[in-house]
C-alpha positions in Angstrom: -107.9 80.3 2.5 -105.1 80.0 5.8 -103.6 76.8 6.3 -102.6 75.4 9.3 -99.8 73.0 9.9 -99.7 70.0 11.1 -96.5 67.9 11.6 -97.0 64.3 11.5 -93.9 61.9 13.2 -93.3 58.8 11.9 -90.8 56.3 12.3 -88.1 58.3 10.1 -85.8 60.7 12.5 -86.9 63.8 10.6 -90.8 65.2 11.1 -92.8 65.6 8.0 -94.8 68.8 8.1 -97.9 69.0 5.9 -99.9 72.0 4.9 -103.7 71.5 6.2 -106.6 73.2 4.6 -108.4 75.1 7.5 -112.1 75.8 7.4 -112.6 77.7 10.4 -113.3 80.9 8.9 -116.3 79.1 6.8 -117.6 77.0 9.4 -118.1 79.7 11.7 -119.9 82.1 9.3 -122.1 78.7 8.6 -122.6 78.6 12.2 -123.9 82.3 12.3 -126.1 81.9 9.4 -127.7 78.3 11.4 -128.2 80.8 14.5 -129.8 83.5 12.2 -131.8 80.9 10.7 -133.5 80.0 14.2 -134.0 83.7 15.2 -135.7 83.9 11.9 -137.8 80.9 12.9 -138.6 81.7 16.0 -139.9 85.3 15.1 -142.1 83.3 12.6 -143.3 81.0 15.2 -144.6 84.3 16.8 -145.9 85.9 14.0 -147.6 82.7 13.3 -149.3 82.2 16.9 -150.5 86.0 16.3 -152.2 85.5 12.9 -153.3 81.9 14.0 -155.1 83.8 16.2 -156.3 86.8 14.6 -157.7 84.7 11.5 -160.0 82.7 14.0 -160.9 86.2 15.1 -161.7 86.8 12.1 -163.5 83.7 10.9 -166.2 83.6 14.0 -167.2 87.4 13.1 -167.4 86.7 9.5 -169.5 83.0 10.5 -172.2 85.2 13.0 -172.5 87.7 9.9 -173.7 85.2 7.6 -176.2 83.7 10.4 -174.4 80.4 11.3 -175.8 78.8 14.1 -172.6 78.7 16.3 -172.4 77.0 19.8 -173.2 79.1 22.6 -173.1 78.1 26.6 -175.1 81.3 28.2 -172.2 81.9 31.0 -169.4 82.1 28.3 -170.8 84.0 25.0 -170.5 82.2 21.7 -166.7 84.0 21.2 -166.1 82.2 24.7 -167.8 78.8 24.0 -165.9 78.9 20.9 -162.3 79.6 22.1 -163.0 77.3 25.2 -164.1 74.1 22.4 -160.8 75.3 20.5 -158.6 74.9 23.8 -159.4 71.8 25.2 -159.2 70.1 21.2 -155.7 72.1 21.8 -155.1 70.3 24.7 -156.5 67.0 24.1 -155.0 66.6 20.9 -151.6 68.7 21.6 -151.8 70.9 18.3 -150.7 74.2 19.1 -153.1 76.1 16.3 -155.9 75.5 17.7 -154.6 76.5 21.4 -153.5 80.0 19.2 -157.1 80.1 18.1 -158.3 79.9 21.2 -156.0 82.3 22.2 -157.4 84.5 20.1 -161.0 83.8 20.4 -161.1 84.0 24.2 -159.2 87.7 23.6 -162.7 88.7 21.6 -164.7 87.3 24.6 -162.8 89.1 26.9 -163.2 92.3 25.0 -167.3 91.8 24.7 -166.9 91.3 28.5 -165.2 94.5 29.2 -167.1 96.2 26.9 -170.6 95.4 27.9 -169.8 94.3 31.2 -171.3 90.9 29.7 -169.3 88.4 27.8 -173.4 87.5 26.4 -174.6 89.3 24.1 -177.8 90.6 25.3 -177.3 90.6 28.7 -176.7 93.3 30.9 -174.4 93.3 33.8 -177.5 93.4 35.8 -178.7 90.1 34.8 -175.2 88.6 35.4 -174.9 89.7 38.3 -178.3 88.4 39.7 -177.7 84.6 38.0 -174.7 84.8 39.9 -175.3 86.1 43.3 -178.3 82.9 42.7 -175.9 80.3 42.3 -173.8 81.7 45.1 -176.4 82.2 47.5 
């Protein structure tokens, strides 16, 4: 461990140095290891937004397997009327899980939309296409 000195002057003519522990060496390797801690956390935090919204991925395609009567608005698909209910909760309530699940469930609507053309299952992009051109017309 290096010392540092320090010399102290009192009222006596001569100066009195002392031998002082110094810590910088430690201090700074705590310091790194604080700063590697939060890269580590924040990776997590990532990860965590990803699985967050994989597992609600997940969950609404294992929930329409086993026939449960999810909530479905016709313009959005139940993947979109899901993820939309999970947002504003998200947003309303300020809990950032359930704006990841959304996340993650309007990503599965978006991917039925691009797929089929329709975000509703069922529908064909011809039958989109004329409900909107109605309501725009």
């Amino acid at each position: 461990m290096a010392s540092a000195l320090r010399v102290i002057r009192r009222s006596s003519p001569k100066p009195v140095i002392v031998r002082v522990p110094s810590f910088a060496r430690g201090s700074r390797g705590r310091a790194m290891a604080r700063r590697g801690l939060s890269i580590a956390a924040r990776q997590a935090a990532s990860e965590r937004q990803a699985l967050t919204g994989i597992i609600a991925a997940g969950g609404l395609g294992f929930l329409a397997r086993q026939g449960v009567a999810l909530p479905h608005v016709q313009a959005l698909g139940t993947a979109g009327t899901v993820g939309a209910i999970a947002w504003i909760i998200g947003k309303v309530t300020k809990q950032r899980m359930f704006r990841d699940a959304a996340a993650g469930l309007l990503s599965v609507a978006a991917y039925q939309h691009a797929k089929g053309g329709s975000a509703v299952e069922g529908l064909s992009e011809d039958d989109v296409e004329a409900a909107i051109s109605g309501h725009m017309g």
